[in-house]
N, C-alpha and C positions, 0 to 999 in steps of 0.2 A: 514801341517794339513789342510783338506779338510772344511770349511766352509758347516753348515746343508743347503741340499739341500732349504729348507725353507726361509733360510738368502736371497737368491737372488730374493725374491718375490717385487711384486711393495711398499710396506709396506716399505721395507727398503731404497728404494730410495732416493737421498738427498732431502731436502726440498722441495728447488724449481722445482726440475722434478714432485714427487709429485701431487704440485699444478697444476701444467701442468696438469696432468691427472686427477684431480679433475675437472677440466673445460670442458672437454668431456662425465662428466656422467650427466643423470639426477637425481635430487635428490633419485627419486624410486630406480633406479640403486644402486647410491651410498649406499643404507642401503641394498642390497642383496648382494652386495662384501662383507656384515661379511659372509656368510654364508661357502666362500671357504676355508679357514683355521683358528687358534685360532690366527695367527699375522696379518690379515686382520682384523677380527672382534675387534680386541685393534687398528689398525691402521685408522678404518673406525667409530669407537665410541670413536675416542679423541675431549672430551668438547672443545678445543682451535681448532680445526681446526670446529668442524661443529659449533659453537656459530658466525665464522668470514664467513662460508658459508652461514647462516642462514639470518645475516645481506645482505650479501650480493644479495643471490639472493631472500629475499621475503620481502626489507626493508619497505615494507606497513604492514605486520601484523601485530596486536595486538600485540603476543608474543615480536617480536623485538622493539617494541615502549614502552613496556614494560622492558624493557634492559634499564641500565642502560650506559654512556660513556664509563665508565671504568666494565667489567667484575668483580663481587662478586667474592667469592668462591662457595657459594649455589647456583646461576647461573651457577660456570662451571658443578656444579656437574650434574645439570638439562640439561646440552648442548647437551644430545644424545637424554633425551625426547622430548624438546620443537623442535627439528630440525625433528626426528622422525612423531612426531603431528603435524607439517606446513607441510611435506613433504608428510605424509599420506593426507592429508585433498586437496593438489594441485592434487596428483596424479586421486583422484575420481572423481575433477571435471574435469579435463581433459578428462578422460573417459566421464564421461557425465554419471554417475552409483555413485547412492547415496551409502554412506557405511553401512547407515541401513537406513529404512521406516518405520515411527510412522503412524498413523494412528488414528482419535478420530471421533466417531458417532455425527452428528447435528442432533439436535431438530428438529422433526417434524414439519410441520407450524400448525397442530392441539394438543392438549396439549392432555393429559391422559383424562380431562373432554368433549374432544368433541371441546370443543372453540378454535377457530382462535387465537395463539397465536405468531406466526410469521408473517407477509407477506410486504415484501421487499418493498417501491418505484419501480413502475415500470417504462422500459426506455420507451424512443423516440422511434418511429416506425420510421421519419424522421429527419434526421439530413444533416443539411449544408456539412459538414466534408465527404459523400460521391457524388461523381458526379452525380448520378443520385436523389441524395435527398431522396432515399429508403435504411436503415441499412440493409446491405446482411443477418447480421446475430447477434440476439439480445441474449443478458447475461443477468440473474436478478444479480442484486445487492447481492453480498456476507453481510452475516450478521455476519462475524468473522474480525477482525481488529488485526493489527499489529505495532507497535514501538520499534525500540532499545532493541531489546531482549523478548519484552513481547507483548506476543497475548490474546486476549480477543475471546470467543468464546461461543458458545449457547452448552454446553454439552449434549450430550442425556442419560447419564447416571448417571450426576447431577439434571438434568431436571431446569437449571441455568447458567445464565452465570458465567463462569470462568477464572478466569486469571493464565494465564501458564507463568515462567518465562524460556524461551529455554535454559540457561543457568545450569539450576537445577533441571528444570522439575516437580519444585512444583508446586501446583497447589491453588491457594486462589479465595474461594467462592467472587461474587461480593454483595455486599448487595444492589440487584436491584429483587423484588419479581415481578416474571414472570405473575403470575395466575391474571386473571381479566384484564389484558392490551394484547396490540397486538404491539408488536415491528416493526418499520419499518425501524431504520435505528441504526448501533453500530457505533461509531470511537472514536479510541485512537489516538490522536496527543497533542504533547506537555505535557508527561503527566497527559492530562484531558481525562475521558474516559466523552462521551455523547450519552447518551442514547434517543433515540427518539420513541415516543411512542403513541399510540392512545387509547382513551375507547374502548369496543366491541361494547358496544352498542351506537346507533343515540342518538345523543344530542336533535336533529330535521330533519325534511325533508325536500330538496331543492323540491321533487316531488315524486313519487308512487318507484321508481327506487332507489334514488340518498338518502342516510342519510348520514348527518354530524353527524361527530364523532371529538370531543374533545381531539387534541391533543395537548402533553407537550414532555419536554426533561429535563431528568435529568442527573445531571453531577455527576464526583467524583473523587478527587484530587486521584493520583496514586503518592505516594512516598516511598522510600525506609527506611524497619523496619528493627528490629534489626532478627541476625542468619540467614540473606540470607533473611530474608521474604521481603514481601509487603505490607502498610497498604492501604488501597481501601476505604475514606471515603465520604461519600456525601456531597457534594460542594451545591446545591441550586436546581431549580426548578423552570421550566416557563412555560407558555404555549405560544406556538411557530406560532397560527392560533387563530387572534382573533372571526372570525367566524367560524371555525373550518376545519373539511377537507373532504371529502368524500372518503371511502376506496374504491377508484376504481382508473381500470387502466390505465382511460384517466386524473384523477389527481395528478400532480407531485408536490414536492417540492424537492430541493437541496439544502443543508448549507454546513459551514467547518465551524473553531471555531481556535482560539489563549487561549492562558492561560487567559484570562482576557475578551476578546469579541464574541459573535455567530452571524454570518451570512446565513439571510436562503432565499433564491428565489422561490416565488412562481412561477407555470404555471397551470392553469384551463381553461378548454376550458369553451366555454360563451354558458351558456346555455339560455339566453334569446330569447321568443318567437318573442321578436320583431328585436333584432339586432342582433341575434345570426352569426359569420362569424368564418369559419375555421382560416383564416390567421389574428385573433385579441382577441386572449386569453386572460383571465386576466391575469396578470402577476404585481409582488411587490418584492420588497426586501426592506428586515428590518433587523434592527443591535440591536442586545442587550449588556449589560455593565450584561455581567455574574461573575465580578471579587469578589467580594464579597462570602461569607457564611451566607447563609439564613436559619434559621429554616420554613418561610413559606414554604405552597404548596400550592399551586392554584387547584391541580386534588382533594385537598379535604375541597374544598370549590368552590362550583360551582355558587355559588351567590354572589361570589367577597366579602362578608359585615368583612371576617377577616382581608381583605390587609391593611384596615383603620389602624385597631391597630396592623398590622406588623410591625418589624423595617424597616427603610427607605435602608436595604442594600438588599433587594432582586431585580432579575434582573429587569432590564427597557430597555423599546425602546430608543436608542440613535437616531436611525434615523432610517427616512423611506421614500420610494421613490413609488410613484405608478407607471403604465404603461405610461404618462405624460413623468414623470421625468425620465422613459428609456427612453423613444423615445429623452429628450434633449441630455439626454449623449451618443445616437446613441448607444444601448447595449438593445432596445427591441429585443426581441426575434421572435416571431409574430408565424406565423403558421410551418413554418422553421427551428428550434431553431438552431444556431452554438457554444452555449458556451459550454468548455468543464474543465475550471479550476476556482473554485469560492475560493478566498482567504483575510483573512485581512492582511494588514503590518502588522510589529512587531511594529511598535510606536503605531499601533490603528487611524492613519488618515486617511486611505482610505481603500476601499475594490476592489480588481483587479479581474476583470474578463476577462478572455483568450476564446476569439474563433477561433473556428477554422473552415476555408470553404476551399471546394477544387474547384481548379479553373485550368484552361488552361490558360498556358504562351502565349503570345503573338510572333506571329515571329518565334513563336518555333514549330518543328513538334508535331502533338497531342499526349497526353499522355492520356492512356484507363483510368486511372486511375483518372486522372489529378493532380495535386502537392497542399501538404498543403500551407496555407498562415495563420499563426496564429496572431494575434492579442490580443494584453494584451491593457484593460482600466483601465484608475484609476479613480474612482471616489471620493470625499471627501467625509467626512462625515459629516462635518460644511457646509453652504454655498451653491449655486447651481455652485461652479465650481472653477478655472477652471478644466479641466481633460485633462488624456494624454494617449494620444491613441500613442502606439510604438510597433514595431514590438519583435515577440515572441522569447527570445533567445530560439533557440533551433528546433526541430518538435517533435510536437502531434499525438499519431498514430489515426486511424478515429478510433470516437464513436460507441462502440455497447452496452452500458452498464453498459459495466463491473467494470466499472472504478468510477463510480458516476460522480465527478466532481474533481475526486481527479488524472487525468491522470496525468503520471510523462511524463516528457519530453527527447525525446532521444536526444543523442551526435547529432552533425552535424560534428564532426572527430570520426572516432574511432567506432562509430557505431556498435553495434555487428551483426546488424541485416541487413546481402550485401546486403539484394532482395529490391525493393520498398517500400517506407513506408505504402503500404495500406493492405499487408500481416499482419501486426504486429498487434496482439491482448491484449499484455499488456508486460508491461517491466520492470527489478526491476532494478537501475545501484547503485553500491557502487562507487563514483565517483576515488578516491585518488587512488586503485589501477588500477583502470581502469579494474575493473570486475564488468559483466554484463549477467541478465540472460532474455530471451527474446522466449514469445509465440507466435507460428505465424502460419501461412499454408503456405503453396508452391502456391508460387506467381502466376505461370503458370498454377497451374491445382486444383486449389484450388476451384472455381465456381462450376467442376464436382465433385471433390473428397477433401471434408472439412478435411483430416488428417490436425492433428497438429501437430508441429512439438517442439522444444528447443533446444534453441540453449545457448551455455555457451562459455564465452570470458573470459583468463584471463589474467593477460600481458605474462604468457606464451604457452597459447594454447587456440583454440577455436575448437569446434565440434558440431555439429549439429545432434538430434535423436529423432525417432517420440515421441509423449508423449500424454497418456487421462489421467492420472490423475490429471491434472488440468484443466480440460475443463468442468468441472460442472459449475461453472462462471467467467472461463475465467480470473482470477486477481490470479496473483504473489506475495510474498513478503518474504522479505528475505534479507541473506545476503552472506558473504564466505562460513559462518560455515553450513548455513541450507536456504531451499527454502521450502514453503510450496502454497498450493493452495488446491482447493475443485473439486472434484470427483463426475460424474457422480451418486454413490450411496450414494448421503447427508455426503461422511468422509470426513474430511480434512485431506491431507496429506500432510507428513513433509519429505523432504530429508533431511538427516544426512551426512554430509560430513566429521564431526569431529567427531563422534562417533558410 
């Protein structure tokens, strides 16, 4: 008696041949063998063999770290989705073709009533970080922010900021009212969202030209509610510029902030008739103890007379260093600026500042570009010292903006990005798998022709393809499952990988 033609398929193989030939598909592959018969599709959706694939070839994912030593039963049962969902989600980015595009409108910088209610810090037009000390090409400051799943963003159809969890795709109002302020800068880190913020109108006049405007930062503890929510509660309130600021775009300032402290850098050019000089800005950095919950606010009380009878837990200057106390700890900036990463420890003793200058090696044929040399300072925050100036693990891509002061640092193995570091316009890396997503132009003809390009690393493929939807300002962020960045037409967009 004749065995069904069917019996002699690769299905029926012993084990280990099998496995043999499990090792020559790619995963994509492997989930299109059900399609050839009904004993392929059982032999190709058995939970025991794709659960010990699954580990095997993508032991970084969530899903699989998620797995327990020993296989459930509800686990096997789940063995064809979750290997299906990791395998779908590598297949797209290897393509380098998200598997859908979200897409959400940003607020206008003028609000419905006419008034200025957005307008970003603006960058450096000179920066150390390129050779010739001119920024080829400048990005305003994105004013949507990103952590661990949750983006915060100016909705144009809330007419508020919002917080989106990527996960669920809810979406929770921020209790931060827009109308009568001018936002200049958002970031979520650590879940503390900080809001930085100005009046519209002059407080006073430096001259005919120049009003100061009154500006604050308020915070808001971001923790996790009950049925998948978020609660979003206001944490304190400070004003951040005790003389205040002027909304123009020769005045800068830069902070970053930990659960517990905020760091903020001023830079002003000197406008004195008598010693006014390009290369000797004013320049400060101050540190605040924002760990506390304060009912004051200082933006509503502009006469200081309620702080008296506040309680003593609202923020305060921990320290502060004028242009002096840069120039000791060699981290003034001057008319040149090279810093490109402003950050506190996690103990709260020092605040590091990273610059970054391009320089020509010595002994070495010239490079057009010339080579980063980054540099991390530490300064205390007790004491006038000492400090430790150490070289940057890692390279910084050069300044154009986009970044604030929050550049990530790329690999110096592994790199996704072959061409020189001066291509690179911004870079997202999830370290553990060694996946990495990377904006850039084509190194060689990028001067004449600004295409941009993305590139995607993952430990099993890398591809490169041109890209404008993220070139509205230039900043990345993301992770396996989703990247998203801002678009020329005020949207930000989101690649879907997993969904």
């Amino acid at each position: 008696m004749t065995r069904p033609k069917e019996s002699h398929g690769v299905a029926f193989l012993p084990r280990e041949l099998f496995w043999m030939i499990l090792g020559y598909l790619e995963p994509n592959e492997l989930v299109r063998c059900r399609r050839v018969s009904r004993a392929w599709n059982e032999a190709f959706s058995n939970p025991a063999v794709l659960l010990a694939l699954l580990k095997k070839l993508f032991p970084w994912t969530e899903e699989v770290k998620n797995l327990g030593s020993e296989t459930s039963v509800d686990e096997q049962d789940q063995g064809r989705r979750l290997f299906d969902q990791v395998a779908s989600r590598y297949n797209y980015l290897a393509r380098g073709k998200p598997r859908s595009i979200q897409k959400f409108r940003l607020c206008d910088d003028f609000g419905s009533s006419g008034d200025r209610e957005w307008y970003q810090v603006q960058p450096w037009g000179s920066h150390a970080s390129h050779m010739r000390r001119f920024v080829d090409r400048q990005f305003s400051e994105a004013l949507w922010t990103f952590e661990d799943g949750l983006l915060v963003y100016p909705s144009a159809d809330h007419q508020c900021l919002v917080l989106m969890d990527l996960e669920t795709d809810r979406q929770f109002m921020v209790p931060f009212i827009i109308r009568g302020k001018v936002v200049r800068r958002v970031r979520l880190q650590v879940s503390l969202l900080v809001v930085e913020w100005a009046e519209p109108k002059a407080f006073h006049w430096l001259n005919d030209s120049d009003g100061v405007h009154r500006h604050f930062a308020s915070s808001f503890d971001v923790t996790r509610g009950e049925n998948q929510g978020w609660n979003i509660v206001p944490r304190n309130e400070w004003k951040i510029l005790f003389l205040g600021h002027p909304l123009s775009e020769r005045d800068r300032f830069f902070s970053s902030h930990s659960n517990t402290h905020y760091v903020i850098y001023i830079w002003q050019p000197n406008r004195s008739l008598y010693t006014a000089d390009e290369d000797a800005p004013i320049e400060s950095l101050f540190v605040w103890d924002i760990s506390k919950a304060s009912s004051y606010r200082p933006s509503l009380d502009p006469t200081g007379r309620l702080r008296d009878d506040s309680p003593c837990d609202s923020p305060s200057i921990v320290a502060r260093f004028g242009f002096r106390d840069l120039e000791f700890f060699d981290i003034r900036q001057r008319g040149c600026p090279s810093i490109q990463r402003l950050e506190i420890t996690d103990d709260a003793q020092a605040v590091e500042i990273t610059e970054n200058v391009s320089i020509q090696p010595e002994d070495e044929p010239p490079e057009i570009f010339g080579l980063p040399q980054p540099i991390t300072t530490s300064i205390p925050l007790v004491g006038n010292g000492p400090h430790w100036r150490r070289d940057f693990e890692g390279v910084l891509p050069p300044y154009r903006g986009n970044c604030s002061m929050q550049a990530e640092s790329m690999e110096l193995n592994g790199c996704i990005m072959k061409d020189p570091w001066f291509g690179i316009i911004s870079q997202v890396t999830v370290l553990e798998p060694n996946l990495g997503f990377c904006l850039h132009f084509d190194t060689w003809t990028w001067v004449q022709n600004q295409t941009t390009y993305l590139s995607i690393q993952t430990p099993r493929s890398t591809i490169t393809c041109d890209n404008w939807d993220f070139v509205g300002r230039g900043k990345l962020a993301g992770s396996e499952k989703y990247l998203m960045g801002e678009n020329c037409n005020r949207e930000l967009v989101i690649y879907r990988f997993d969904r």
